[in-house]
C-alpha positions in Angstrom: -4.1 -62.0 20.0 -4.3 -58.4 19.2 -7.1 -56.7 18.2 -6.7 -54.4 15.5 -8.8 -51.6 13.9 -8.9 -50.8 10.1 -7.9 -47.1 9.2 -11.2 -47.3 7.0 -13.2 -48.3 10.5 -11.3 -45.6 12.9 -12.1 -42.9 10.0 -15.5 -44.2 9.3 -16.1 -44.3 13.3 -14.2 -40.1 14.0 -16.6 -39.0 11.2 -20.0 -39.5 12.9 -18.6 -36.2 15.0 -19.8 -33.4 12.5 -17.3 -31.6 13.1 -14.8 -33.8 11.9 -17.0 -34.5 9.1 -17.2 -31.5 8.1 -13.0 -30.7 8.3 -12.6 -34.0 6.2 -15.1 -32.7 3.8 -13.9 -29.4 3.3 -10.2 -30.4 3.4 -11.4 -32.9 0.2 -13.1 -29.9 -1.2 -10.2 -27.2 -0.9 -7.9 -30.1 -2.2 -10.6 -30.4 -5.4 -10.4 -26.9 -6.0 -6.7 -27.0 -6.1 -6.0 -29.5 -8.8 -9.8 -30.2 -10.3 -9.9 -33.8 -9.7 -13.0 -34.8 -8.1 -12.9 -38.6 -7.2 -11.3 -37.5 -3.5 -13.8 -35.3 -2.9 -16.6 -37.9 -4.0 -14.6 -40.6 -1.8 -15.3 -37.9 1.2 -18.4 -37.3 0.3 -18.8 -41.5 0.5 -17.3 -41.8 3.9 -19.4 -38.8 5.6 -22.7 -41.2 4.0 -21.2 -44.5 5.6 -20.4 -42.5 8.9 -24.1 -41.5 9.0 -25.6 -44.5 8.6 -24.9 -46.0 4.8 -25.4 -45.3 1.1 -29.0 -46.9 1.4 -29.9 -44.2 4.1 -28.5 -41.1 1.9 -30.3 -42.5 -1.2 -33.5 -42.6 0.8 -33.3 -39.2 2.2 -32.0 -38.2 -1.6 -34.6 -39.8 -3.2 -31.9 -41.1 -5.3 -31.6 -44.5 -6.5 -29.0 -46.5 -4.5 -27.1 -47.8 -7.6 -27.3 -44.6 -8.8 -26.0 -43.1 -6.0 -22.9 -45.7 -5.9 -22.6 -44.5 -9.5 -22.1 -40.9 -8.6 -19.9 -41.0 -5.7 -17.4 -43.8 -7.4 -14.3 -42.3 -9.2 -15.8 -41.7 -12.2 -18.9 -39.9 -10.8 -19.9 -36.7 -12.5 -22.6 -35.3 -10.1 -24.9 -32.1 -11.2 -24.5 -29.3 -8.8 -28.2 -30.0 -8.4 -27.3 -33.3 -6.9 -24.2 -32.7 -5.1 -26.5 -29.6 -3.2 -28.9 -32.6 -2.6 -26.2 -34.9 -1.2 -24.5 -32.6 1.4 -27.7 -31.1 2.4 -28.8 -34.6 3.7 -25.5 -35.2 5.3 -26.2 -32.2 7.3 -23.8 -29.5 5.4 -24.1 -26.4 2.9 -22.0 -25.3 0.1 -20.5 -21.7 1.1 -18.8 -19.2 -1.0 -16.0 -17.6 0.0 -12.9 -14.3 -1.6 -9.8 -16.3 -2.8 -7.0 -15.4 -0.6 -5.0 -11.9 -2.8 -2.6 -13.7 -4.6 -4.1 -17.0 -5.3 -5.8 -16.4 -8.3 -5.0 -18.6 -11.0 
């Protein structure tokens, strides 16, 4: 019998590379930015936190309650900029600020 690996494992597993993480995450973000729906960007968000070690983990180095923090990242999450600074700090990122390309203006 073959075995056979979940795209939600092999992801899970080629984001504990930061540097993949952080491509996924900005990839999410960019997309975001694009067409103002955040729930892929939360999913990303998710994945980076189960890549480094779990929900649990991130809410302990968040000190954010754990339900809480399921509550933010889900599809309906609205996080303060407050918290999302908190989130990708402990995920080992930053937030950075960068000239829309001449022409992309909306």
């Amino acid at each position: 019998m073959k075995n056979t690996v979940s795209y939600e494992d092999n992801l899970i597993d080629s984001l504990k590379d930061p540097e993949e993480a952080a491509i996924y995450l900005q990839v999410a973000f960019d997309e975001y930015q694009e067409d103002g729906h955040m729930e892929a960007f939360l999913l990303a968000l998710s994945n980076v936190a189960k890549a480094q070690g779990g929900i649990a983990k991130l809410a302990e180095k968040t000190n954010l309650n754990r339900q809480n923090l399921y509550r933010i990242l889900s599809k309906t999450g609205n996080p303060t900029l407050d918290t999302l600074g908190a989130i990708i700090k402990q995920l080992g990122f930053v937030l950075t600020i960068r000239p829309i390309a001449v022409g992309n203006h909306r």
